[in-house]
C-alpha positions as CSV (number, residue, x, y, z in Angstrom):
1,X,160.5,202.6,79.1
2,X,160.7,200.5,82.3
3,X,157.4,199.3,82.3
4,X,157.8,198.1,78.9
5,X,160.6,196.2,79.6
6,X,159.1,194.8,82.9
7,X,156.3,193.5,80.6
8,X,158.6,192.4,78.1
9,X,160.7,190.1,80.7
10,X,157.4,188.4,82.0
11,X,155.7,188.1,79.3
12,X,158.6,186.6,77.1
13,X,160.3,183.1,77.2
14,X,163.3,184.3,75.3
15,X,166.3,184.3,76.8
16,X,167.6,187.3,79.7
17,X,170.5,188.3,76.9
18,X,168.3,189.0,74.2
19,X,165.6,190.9,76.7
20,X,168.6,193.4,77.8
21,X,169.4,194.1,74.1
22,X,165.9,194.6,73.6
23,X,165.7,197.1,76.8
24,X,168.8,198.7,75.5
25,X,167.4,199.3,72.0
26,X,164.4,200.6,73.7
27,X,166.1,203.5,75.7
28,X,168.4,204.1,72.7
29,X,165.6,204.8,70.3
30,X,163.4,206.6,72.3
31,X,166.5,209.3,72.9
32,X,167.0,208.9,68.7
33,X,163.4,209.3,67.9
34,X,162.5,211.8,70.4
35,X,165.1,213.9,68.8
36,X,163.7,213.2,64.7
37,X,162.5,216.3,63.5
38,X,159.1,215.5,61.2
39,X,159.8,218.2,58.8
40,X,161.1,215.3,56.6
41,X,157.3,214.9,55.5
42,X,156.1,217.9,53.7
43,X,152.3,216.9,55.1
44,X,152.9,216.1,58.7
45,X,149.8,216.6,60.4
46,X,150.7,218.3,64.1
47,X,146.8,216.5,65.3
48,X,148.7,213.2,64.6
49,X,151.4,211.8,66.4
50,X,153.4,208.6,66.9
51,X,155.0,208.6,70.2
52,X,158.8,207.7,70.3
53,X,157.6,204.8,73.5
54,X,155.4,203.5,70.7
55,X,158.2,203.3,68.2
56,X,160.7,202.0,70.6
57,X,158.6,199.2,72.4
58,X,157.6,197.7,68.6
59,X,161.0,197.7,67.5
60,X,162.0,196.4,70.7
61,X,159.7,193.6,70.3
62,X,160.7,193.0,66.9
63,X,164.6,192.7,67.7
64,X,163.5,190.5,71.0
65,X,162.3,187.8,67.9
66,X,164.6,188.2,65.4
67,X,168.0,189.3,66.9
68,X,168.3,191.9,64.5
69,X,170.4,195.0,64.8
70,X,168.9,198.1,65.5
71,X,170.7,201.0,63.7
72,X,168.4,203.7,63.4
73,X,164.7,204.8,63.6
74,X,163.0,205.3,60.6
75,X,161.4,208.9,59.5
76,X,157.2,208.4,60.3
77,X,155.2,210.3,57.6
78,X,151.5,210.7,57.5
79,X,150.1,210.6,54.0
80,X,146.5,210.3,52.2
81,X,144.8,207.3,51.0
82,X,145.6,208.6,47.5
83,X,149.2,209.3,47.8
84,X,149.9,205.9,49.7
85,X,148.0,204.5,46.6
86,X,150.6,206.6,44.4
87,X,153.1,205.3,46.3
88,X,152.4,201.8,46.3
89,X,151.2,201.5,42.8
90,X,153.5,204.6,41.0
91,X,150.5,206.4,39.9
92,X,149.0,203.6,38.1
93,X,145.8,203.5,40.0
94,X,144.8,200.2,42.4
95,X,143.1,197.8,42.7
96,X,139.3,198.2,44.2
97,X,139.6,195.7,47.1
98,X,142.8,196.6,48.1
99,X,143.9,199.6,50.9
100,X,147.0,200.3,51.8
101,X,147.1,201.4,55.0
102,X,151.0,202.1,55.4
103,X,154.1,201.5,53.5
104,X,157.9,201.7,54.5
105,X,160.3,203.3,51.4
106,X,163.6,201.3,52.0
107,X,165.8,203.6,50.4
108,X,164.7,206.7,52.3
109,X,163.8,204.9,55.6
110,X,160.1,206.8,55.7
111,X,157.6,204.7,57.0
112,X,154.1,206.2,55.9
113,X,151.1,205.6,57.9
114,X,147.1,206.9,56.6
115,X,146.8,210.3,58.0
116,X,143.5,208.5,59.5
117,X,146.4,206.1,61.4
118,X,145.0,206.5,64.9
119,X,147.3,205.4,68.3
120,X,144.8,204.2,70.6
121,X,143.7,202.0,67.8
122,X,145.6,197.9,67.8
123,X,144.9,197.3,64.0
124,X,146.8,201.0,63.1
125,X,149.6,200.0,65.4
126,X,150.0,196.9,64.1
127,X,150.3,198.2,60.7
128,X,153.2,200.4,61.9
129,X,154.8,197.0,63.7
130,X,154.3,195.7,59.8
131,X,156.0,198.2,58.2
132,X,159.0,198.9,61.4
133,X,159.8,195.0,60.5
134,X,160.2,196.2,56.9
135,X,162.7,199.1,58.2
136,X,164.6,196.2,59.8
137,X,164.4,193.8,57.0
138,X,166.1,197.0,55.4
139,X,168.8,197.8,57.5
140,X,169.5,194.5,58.6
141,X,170.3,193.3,55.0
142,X,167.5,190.4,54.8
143,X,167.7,188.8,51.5
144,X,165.1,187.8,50.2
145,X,164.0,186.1,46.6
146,X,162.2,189.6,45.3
147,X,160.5,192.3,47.2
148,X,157.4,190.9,47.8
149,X,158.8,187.7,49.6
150,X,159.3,189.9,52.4
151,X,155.9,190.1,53.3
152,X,155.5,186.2,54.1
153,X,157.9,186.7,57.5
154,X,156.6,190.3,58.3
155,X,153.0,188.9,58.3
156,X,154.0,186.0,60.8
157,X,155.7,188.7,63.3
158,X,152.7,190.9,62.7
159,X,149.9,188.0,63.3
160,X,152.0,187.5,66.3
161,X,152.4,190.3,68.0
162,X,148.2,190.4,67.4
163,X,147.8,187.0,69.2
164,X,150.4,188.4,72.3
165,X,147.7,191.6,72.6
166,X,144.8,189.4,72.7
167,X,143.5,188.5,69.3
168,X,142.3,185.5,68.7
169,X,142.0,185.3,65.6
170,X,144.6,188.1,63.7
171,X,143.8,187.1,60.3
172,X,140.0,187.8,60.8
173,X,140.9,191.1,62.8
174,X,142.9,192.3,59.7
175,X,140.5,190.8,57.0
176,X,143.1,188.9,55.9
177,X,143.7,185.0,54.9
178,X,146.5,182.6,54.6
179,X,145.6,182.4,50.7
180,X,145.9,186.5,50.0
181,X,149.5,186.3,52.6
182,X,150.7,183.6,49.8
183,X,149.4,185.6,47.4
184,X,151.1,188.7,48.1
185,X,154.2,187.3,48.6
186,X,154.5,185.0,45.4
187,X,157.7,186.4,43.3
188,X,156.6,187.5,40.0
189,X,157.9,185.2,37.4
């Protein structure tokens, strides 16, 4: 935990207050996810695992941006491309260009990653960064115009958080474009 709020101070111009609460929110969730018992998820994989560090320095990074409260860590379920597809789309099918590599379910707090989500891998954890902000977005009671205008802000943090770890260019890394963000966040009408 200390080293990634050593990095965290350095790397960040934000101010010393907002760092501590970060650090704080750090140590706090690691105890709080450490202690989460998976068998919330009827499919947990034991190969798979998101460490609670992992968790706790996104979230921390998150909070560090947007001065949000951190109330609780969300349940982390591993899931198969065809049940995220369920999910996302309620059984209706999908369409063929488009994967969904995680999703967050607000009223149950579950974020679900691909049961191919891998942690050594910067594009899987950024998709868990995407959906934590969601979890936020949740607890902290962001309104928003319908639910897909939340994915407008949570794309910014997420492209981001990309250019802090070394991206260049985070839209071409996630095979993604300004045009499909706008897209996917239009409220129907």
């Amino acid at each position: 935990m200390h080293n990634i709020c050593t990095r965290m101070t350095l790397m960040n111009t934000y101010s010393l207050q907002r760092i501590v609460i970060a650090c704080l929110a750090v140590m706090a969730l690691a105890m709080l996810i450490g202690a989460q018992s998976p068998e919330h998820c009827s499919n947990n994989k034991g190969t798979v695992r998101v460490e609670p560090n992992v968790v706790a320095g996104l979230i921390a990074w998150i909070v560090a941006r947007t001065e949000w409260v951190v109330q609780e860590p969300p349940t982390i379920c591993f899931a198969t491309d065809t049940q995220l597809a369920e999910m996302a789309y309620g059984g209706e099918g999908k369409p063929n260009d488009l994967t969904i590599n995680a999703l967050y379910a607000p009223k149950s707090h579950i974020v679900y990653l691909s049961e191919k989500w891998n942690p050594d891998d910067l594009r899987d954890r950024s998709y868990l960064l995407h959906e934590l902000i969601h979890h936020l977005q949740a607890l902290n009671n962001v309104k928003a115009l319908c639910l897909a205008a939340y994915e407008r802000p949570t794309f910014e943090l997420q492209l981001e958080w990309l250019r802090e770890q070394g991206i260049q260019d985070p839209y071409k890394f996630l095979d993604i474009d300004e045009f499909t963000i706008m897209l996917i966040s239009a409220c129907p009408d």
